[in-house]
Structure formats: structure tokens, C-alpha cells
N, C-alpha and C positions, 0 to 999 in steps of 0.2 A: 504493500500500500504506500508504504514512503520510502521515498529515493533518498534516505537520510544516511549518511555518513556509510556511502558503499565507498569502498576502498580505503577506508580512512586509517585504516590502519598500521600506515607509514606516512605521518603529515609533520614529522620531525623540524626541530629549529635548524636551520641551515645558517650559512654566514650569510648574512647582509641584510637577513629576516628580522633579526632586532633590533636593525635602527629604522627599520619602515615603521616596527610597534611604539618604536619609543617617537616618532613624527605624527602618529595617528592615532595613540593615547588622546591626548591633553586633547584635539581636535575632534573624535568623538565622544571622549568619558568611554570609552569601552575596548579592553586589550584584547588584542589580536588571542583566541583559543585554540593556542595551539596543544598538540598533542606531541609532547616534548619525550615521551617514549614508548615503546611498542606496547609495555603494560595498560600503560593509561587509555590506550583505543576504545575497550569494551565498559571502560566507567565513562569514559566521554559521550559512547553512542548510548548507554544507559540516562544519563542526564540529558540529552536534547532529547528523547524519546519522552522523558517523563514531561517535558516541557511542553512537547507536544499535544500530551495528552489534557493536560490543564488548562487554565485561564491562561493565553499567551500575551504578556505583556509587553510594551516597546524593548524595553529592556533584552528578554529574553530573546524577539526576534532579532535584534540585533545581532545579537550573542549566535545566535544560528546562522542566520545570512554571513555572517564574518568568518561564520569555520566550514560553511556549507555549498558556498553558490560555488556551482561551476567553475563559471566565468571566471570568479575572483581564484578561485584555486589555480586556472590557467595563467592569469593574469600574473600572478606569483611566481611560476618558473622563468620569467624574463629576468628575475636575480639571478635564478641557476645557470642560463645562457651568460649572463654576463662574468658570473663567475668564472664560469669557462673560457671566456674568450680570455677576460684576467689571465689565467693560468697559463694560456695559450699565448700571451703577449711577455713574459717572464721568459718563456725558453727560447734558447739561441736555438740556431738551426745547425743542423747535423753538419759536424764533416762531410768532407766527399773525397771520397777516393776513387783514382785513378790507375788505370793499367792500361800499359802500349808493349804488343811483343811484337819485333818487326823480324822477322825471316829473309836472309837473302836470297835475291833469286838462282845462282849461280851454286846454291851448295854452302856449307860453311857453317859457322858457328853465328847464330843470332844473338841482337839484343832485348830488351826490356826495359821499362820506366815504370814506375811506383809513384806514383805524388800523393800526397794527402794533406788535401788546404780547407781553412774556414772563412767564411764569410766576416771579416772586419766592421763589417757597418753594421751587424747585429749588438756590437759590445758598444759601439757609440750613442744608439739608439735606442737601445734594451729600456734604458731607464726611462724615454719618452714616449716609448708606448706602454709602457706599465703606468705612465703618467694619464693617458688617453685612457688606458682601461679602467682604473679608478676612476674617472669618470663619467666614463661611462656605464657605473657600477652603478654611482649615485645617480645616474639618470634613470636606469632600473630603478633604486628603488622610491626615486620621487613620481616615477608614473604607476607605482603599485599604492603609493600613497595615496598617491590623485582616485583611483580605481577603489582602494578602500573608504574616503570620505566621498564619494559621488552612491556608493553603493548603500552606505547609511542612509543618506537623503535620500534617496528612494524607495529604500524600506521603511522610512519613515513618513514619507505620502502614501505609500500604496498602505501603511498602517492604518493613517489614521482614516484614508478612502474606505478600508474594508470596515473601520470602527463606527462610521458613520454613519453606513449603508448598514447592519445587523442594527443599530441602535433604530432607525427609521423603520426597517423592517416590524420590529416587535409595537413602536407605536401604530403603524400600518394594522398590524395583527390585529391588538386589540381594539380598534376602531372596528374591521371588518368584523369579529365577535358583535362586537354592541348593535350593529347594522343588522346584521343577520336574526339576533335577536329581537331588535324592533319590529322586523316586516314581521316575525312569528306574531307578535303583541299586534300587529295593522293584521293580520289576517283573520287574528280572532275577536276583533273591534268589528272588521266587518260583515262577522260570522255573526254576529250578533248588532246587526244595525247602528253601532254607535260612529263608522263612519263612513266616507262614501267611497267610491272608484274613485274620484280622482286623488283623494289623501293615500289611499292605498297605492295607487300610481306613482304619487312625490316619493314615499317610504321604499320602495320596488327599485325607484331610481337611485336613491341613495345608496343602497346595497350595492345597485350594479358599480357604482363609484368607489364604491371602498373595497369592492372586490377588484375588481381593475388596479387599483392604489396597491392592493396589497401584494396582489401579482407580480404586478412594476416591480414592487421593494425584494421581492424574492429573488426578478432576474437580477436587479444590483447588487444584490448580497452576492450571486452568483459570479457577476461580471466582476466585480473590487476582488474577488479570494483569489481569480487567478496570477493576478500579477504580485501580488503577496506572497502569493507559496513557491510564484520562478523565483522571487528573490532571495527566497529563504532557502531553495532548493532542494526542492521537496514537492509530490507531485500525486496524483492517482485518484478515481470516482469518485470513492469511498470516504479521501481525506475531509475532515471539517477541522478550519482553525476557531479555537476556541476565545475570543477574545472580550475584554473586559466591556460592558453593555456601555458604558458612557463615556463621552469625549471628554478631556478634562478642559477644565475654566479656561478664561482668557489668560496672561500669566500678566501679573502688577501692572508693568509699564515693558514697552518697546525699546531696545536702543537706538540713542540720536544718532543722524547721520554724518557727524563730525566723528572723523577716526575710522569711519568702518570703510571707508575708501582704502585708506590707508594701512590697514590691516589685513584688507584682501590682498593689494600689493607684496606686501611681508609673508605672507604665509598660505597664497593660493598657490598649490604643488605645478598645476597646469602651467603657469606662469615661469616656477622655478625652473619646469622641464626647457621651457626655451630659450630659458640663460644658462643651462647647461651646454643647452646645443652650442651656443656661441664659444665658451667656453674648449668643447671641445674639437669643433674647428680651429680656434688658434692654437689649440696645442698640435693641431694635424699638421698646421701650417708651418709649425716649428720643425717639426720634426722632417718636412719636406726641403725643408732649405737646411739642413746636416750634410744631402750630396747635392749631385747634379740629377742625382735618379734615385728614387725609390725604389724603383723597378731593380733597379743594377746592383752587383753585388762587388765588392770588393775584398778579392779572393788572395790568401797567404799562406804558405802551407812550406812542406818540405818534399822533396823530389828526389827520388834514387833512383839514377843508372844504372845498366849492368850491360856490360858487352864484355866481348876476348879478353881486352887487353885489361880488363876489372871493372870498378866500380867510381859515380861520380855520386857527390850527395851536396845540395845546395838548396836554395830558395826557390820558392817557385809564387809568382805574384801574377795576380790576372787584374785587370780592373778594367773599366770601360770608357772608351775614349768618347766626350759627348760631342761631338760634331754635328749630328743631326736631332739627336733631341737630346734637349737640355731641361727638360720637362718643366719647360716655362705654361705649358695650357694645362697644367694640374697644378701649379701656384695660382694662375689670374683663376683656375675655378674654384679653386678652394676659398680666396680672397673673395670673391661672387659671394660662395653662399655664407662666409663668416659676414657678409654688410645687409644681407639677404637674413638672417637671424636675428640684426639687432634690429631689422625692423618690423618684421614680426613680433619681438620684446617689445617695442613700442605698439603697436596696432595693439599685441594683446593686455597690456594695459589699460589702453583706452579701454577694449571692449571689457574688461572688468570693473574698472569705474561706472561705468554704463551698469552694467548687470547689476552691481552692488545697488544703486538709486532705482532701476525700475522694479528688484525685488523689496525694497525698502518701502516704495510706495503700493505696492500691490498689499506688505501688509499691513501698512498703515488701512490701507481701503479696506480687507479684511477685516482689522479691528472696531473701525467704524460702525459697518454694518452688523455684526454680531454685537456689540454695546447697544444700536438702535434697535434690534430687537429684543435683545433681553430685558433691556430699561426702559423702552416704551411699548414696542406691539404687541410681547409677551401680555407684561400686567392691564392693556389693556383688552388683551380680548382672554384673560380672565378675571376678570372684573364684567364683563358682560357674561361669562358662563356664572357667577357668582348671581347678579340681579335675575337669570333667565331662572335661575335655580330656586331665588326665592320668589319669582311670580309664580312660577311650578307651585310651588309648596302652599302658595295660598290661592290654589286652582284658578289665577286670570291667564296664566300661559299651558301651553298642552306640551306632551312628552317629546314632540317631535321636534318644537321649538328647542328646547331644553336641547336635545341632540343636535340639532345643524349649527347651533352656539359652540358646541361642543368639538365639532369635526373642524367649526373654523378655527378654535384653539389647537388644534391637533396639526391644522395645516402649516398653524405658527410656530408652534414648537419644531417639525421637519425645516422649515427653513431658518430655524435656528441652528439646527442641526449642521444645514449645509454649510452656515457661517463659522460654525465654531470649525469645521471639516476645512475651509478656503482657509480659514487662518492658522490652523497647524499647520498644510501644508506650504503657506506662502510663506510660515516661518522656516521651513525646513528649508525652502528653498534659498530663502535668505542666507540660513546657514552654509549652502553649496557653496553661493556667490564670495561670500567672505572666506570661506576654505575654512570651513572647523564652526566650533561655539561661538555663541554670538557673544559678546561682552555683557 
């Protein structure tokens, strides 16, 4: 039934995995679960399992999505690639050895050559490209960083999406109850003459209304769960997430938009990623101008003769005359995209600045609208189920009044719902835009 934690049972800390956790700590409040040894696999899949089975709270899905999504698991071995290539930029390249046996034609005793040379421009450069793969290591893991705070925000829209949709659902529910029970009360009013077709008809309509309403709310509880449980990564008919029935409050106040420009700049990973790139363009470009060629090697070694008269043993040096390339179009391209990077760094600035203010005003507009109905549309249209209630009670109003009072508070309360649901997630998204917690 759940796709939960197959394989997991080798999800080990590797090198360069604990400074992505210690970058995405402080930025979600939640550490990377890993499963730090082969023991701990079946108490790891024992606790997301029990998680699953209960009340799933933000918390929890986190905690799941972070040790579970695909994706993110994939996304993760771009450390291990780069560790390797690391490894692979530390070692020099092999000797080479040579052999020449020449035979005369004529008969006779032949000779042979033995060389065995290494490449020189590995020991000048070894430490320049071990400089490029270090960062290129840190470029892994600030796009596994970016990939773990974009994958929070997500599970925490599609959270509060699916929280919002079960919460509507159940008020949906027991409205349909109360509708279905009325037409029973209109059908045995006009079983017994107390009222006519067309009240029976209003009451008929009703029902159809709230059966429809409640229908709706089923296929959205339906539609909100799927994109919850890809994130969680976890899947099947059968599954139901279990989650807490009520959105929580507005929270005190908003943070101003003084700083938070500036703090997206500081600590959005996406950002960081394309001042790495620059970064390690100029070190490419360093290491390009060490020869006349990257390509070319510059070969040293020792050489042993052997013919008739004995043996010769000397130096033997190869290197490459640059006459026709001098590999000036792999400097000017390198040079290209190191100028081609920083303005990318700039564009992508701006468009963070950008994102930071129109997610800042989307929740500012989300808190509005959920404030104006909780403090005015709510209390007043309970405050009209309240008067409808006590005409009821002193027989100048009838039950049906009492009810369509009743279904307009109910429709207020759902679009209260949908407001408190726009402002968690405009908040979450805010948090995208800023890279981590909000201040």
C-alpha cells in the first residue's frame, strides 16, 4: 500500500551530506533523517509507518518528505558524483610506457628502446583542479540545499491544501446531514397538510445543493491528497492521510519588508548556485593559462637503448610545439561565459527582489481577507443564525428559515477556510522566496 522507505536501507551519511544538513537546518527547523546505519533502517521504517498511521502533522510530513521523496533522494547523489569527480581530479595520470624493437633487414643483431615518461603538467595543475572540484562540490551541495528548502515549501502548500479541503469536507458533510434530514421533516409536513408543493420544492432544492456541495468537497479532499502523498513519497488506492481537522490561526503579525530583500540575497541557495558558477569559471580560466594547451601534455621520463655495441640511458622529453593552436578560443570562451555568469548573478537578483515583494504582498492580501472575515462576515452572519434562532423559538420564523440562515453561515465559514488555506500557503511561499524562515 505505501511506497515508504523501499530501499532504505542503505541511506548512510556520506561526505558533503553534513554541510547540506547543517545549510538546511536553521532554514527549515527540520534535520535532514538520515539513516546513519544499516541497524537503524527497520526502527526508521517502523516510525514513518506509525506516522502514517496517525494524525499527520506539518511536522511529521516534513520529516517524511525529507527522508522519502524520490526526487530529493536523486537529487542527493549529485554530492556523490561530485565527490567523485573530487577524487578523480586528485590523481595524476598514469605513466606510459614505451617499447621500439627494430630488426634489420639484412640479418644481424637488432635493437630496442624502453622509455617510460609522465605527464608534467598534471603536478602543476593537480592543485587547480582539486581547487575547481571543491567547488564544484559546494555547488552540489548548494543545489541539494536549494532542492531540500523548495521541497519543504511544497509540502507545506500541498499541506495545508489537503488540511483545508478534509476541514470543508466535514463542514460540507454535516450540512448535507441536516438537509437530508429536513426534506424527511418537509415530507412528513406535507404528508400531513401543514405545507405545500412548492415549500416542499424550496426544501428538495436545498438538499440537491448540499448534496452537490458535498460531493465537490469529496472530489477536493481527493484532488489536495494526491500531490501530498508524491511529496511525501508514498502512494496506493487504499492510502488515507490522516491529518489534523483544523487550519491553524492567522500567526500575531507579518514580517516588514525592510531586510527581507536583503536576506533573500544572503541566503537564497539558487542565487548562491550562480556565484559558484562564476567562481568556478575563473578558476577554469586559471588553470587554462598554466600552458598553451590543456589538451597537450608535457611528457618526461627516462629512455633505455639497447643494440650490439650495448646500452644508452638518458632523458626523454616530449612536449608540444603551439604553432597552430594556442588554445586562445577556449580562453575568449571561457572568458564568454565567466561575464555571461555574473550577469545572470545580477538578473537573478533582481528577479529575487521581485519575488520577495510580490510574495510579501500576496500575503499581506491573504491576511486581509481572512481578518475581514473572521472579524466581520463570520460574526455577522452568526449573529443572524442567532436572531433566526430566536424568532424560531418564539414561533414568528419557521425551521426552514432557521436553516438557509444556517447554510449561509456555513458558506462563510468555507470561505474562511479558503482564506486561512491562501495565507498558509502565501506564507510558505514567502518563505521559498526569502530561502528559509521568515524572521
Amino acid at each position: 500500500m505505501i511506497g515508504l522507505v523501499a530501499g532504505c536501507a542503505s541511506i548512510p551519511k556520506r561526505e558533503g551530506w553534513q554541510e547540506v544538513e547543517k545549510m538546511t537546518e536553521p532554514r527549515t527547523g527540520i534535520s535532514l533523517p538520515w539513516v546513519r546505519e544499516e541497524a537503524e533502517a527497520p526502527t526508521a521504517m517502523s516510525t514513518l509507518q506509525a506516522w502514517m498511521a496517525s494524525d499527520l502533522t506539518l511536522e511529521r510530513a516534513l520529516h517524511i518528505a525529507l527522508f522519502n521523496n524520490r526526487s530529493l533522494r536523486a537529487k542527493f547523489e549529485d554530492i556523490g558524483i561530485a565527490g567523485g569527480a573530487g577524487d578523480q581530479a586528485s590523481v595524476l595520470s598514469n605513466p606510459r610506457l614505451k617499447f621500439e624493437a627494430l630488426m634489420p633487414g639484412g640479418g644481424g643483431p637488432g635493437s630496442h628502446k624502453v622509455s617510460v615518461t609522465q605527464n608534467l603538467l598534471d603536478l602543476f595543475v593537480a592543485p587547480s583542479r582539486r581547487g575547481v572540484a571543491d567547488a564544484q562540490m559546494e555547488r552540489a551541495q548548494l543545489e541539494v540545499s536549494d532542492a531540500v528548502v523548495n521541497l519543504a515549501a511544497d509540502v507545506k502548500a500541498a499541506f495545508y491544501t489537503y488540511q483545508g479541503a478534509v476541514q470543508t469536507q466535514m463542514m460540507r458533510q454535516r450540512m448535507f446531514d441536516a438537509a437530508e434530514a429536513t426534506v424527511e421533516l418537509a415530507k412528513r409536513q406535507k404528508a400531513a397538510g401543514n405545507i405545500s408543493d412548492l415549500d416542499i420544492a424550496h426544501q428538495q432544492a436545498l438538499y440537491h445543493q448540499a448534496h452537490l456541495a458535498y460531493t465537490s468537497s469529496q472530489a477536493d479532499v481527493a484532488v489536495a491528497h494526491e500531490p501530498l502523498a508524491r511529496r511525501l513519497g508514498v502512494s496506493g488506492l487504499s492510502l488515507t492521510l490522516h491529518v489534523g481537522a483544523s487550519l491553524p490561526e492567522l500567526t500575531s503579525a507579518d514580517p516588514v519588508l525592510e531586510g527581507l530583500e536583503d536576506l533573500a540575497l544572503k541566503q537564497r541557495f539558487d542565487l548562491q548556485v550562480i556565484r559558484q558558477d562564476t567562481q568556478i569559471l575563473e578558476r577554469t580560466q586559471a588553470i587554462a593559462g598554466v600552458g598553451p594547451s590543456m589538451a597537450s601534455a608535457v611528457e618526461m621520463g627516462l629512455v633505455h637503448e639497447q643494440d650490439s655495441s650495448g646500452f644508452k640511458l638518458g632523458p626523454d622529453v616530449e612536449l608540444p610545439i603551439p604553432i597552430f593552436d594556442q588554445r586562445g578560443g577556449v580562453t575568449r570562451q571561457l572568458e564568454a561565459q565567466r561575464r555571461q555568469s555574473q550577469q545572470r548573478e545580477q538578473a537573478k537578483e533582481l528577479d529575487v527582489r521581485t519575488e520577495v515583494r510580490l510574495a510579501r504582498t500576496k500575503l499581506l492580501t491573504a491576511r486581509q481577507r481572512a481578518d475581514y472575515y473572521r472579524d466581520a462576515v463570520l460574526p455577522n452572519a452568526e449573529e443572524i443564525v442567532k436572531r433566526e434562532l430566536q424568532h424560531y423559538n418564539f414561533m414568528l420564523r419557521g425551521v426552514y428559515d432557521l436553516l438557509l440562515a444556517k447554510q449561509q453561515e456555513v458558506h462563510v465559514r468555507k470561505e474562511l477556510i479558503e482564506a486561512l488555506r491562501d495565507y498558509w500557503i502565501a506564507r510558505s511561499e514567502l518563505e521559498r522566496s526569502v530561502g528559509g524562515k521568515l524572521p
